[in-house]
C-alpha positions as CSV (number, residue, x, y, z in Angstrom):
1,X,-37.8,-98.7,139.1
2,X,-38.6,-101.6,141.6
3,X,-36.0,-104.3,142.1
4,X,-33.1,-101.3,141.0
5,X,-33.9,-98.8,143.4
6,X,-34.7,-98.3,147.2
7,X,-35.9,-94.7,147.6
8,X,-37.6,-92.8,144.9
9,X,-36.5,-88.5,145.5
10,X,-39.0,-86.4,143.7
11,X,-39.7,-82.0,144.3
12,X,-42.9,-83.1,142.7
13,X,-45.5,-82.2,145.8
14,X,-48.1,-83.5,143.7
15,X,-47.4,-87.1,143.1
16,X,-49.6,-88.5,145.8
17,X,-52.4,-87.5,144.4
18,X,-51.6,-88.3,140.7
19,X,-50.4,-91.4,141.0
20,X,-51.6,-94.7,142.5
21,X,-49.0,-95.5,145.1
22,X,-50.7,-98.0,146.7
23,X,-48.5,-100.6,144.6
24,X,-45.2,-98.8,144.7
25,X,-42.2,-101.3,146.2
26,X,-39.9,-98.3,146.8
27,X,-39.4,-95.0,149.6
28,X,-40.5,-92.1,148.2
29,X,-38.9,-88.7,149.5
30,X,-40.2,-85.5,148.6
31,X,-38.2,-82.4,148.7
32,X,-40.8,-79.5,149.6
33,X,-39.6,-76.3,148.6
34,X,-40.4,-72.9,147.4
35,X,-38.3,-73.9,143.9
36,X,-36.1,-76.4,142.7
37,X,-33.1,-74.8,142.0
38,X,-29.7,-76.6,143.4
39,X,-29.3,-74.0,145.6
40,X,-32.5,-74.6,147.0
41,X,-32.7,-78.1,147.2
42,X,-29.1,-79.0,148.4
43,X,-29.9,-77.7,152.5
44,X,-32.4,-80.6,152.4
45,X,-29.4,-83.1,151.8
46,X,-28.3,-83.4,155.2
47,X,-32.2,-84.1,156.2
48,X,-32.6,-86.9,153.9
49,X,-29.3,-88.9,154.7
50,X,-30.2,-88.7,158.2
51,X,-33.5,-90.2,157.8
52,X,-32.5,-92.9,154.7
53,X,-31.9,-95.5,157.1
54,X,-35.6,-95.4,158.5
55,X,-37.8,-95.6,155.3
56,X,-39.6,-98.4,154.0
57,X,-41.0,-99.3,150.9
58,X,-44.3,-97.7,150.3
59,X,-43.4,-95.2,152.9
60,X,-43.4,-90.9,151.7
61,X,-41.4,-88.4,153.5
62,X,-41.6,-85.3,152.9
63,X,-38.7,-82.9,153.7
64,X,-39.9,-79.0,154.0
65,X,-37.2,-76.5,153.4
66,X,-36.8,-73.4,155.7
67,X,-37.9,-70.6,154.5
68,X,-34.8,-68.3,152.9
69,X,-33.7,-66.1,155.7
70,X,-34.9,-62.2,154.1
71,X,-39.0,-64.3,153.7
72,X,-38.3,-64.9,158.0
């Protein structure tokens, strides 16, 4: 993955703590939410372009869906 990609985007909300990524040389983004269904994961689009141009390698941001509107 290093020296092909930038940003590594992941629903797994685990991999900090399963993997060593003391040595990654990419972003990581993790989508945080309730299920990874497209439907569920394309709102959090919009959040991740916006903050693209800010992340560094070896930096993780996590992006936390709403909850659906009828769980408010």
């Amino acid at each position: 993955m290093a020296g092909s990609f930038d940003i590594f985007v992941t629903a797994d909300k685990n991999l900090r703590y399963q993997q060593n990524l003391s040595r990654i040389t990419v972003a990581i983004v993790v989508l945080n939410a309730v299920n990874t269904k497209l439907s569920t994961l394309k709102p959090l689009v919009k959040d991740v372009l916006t903050q693209m141009d800010g992340l560094e390698a070896g930096m993780i941001l996590e992006v936390v869906a709403s909850p659906p509107q009828d769980q408010v």
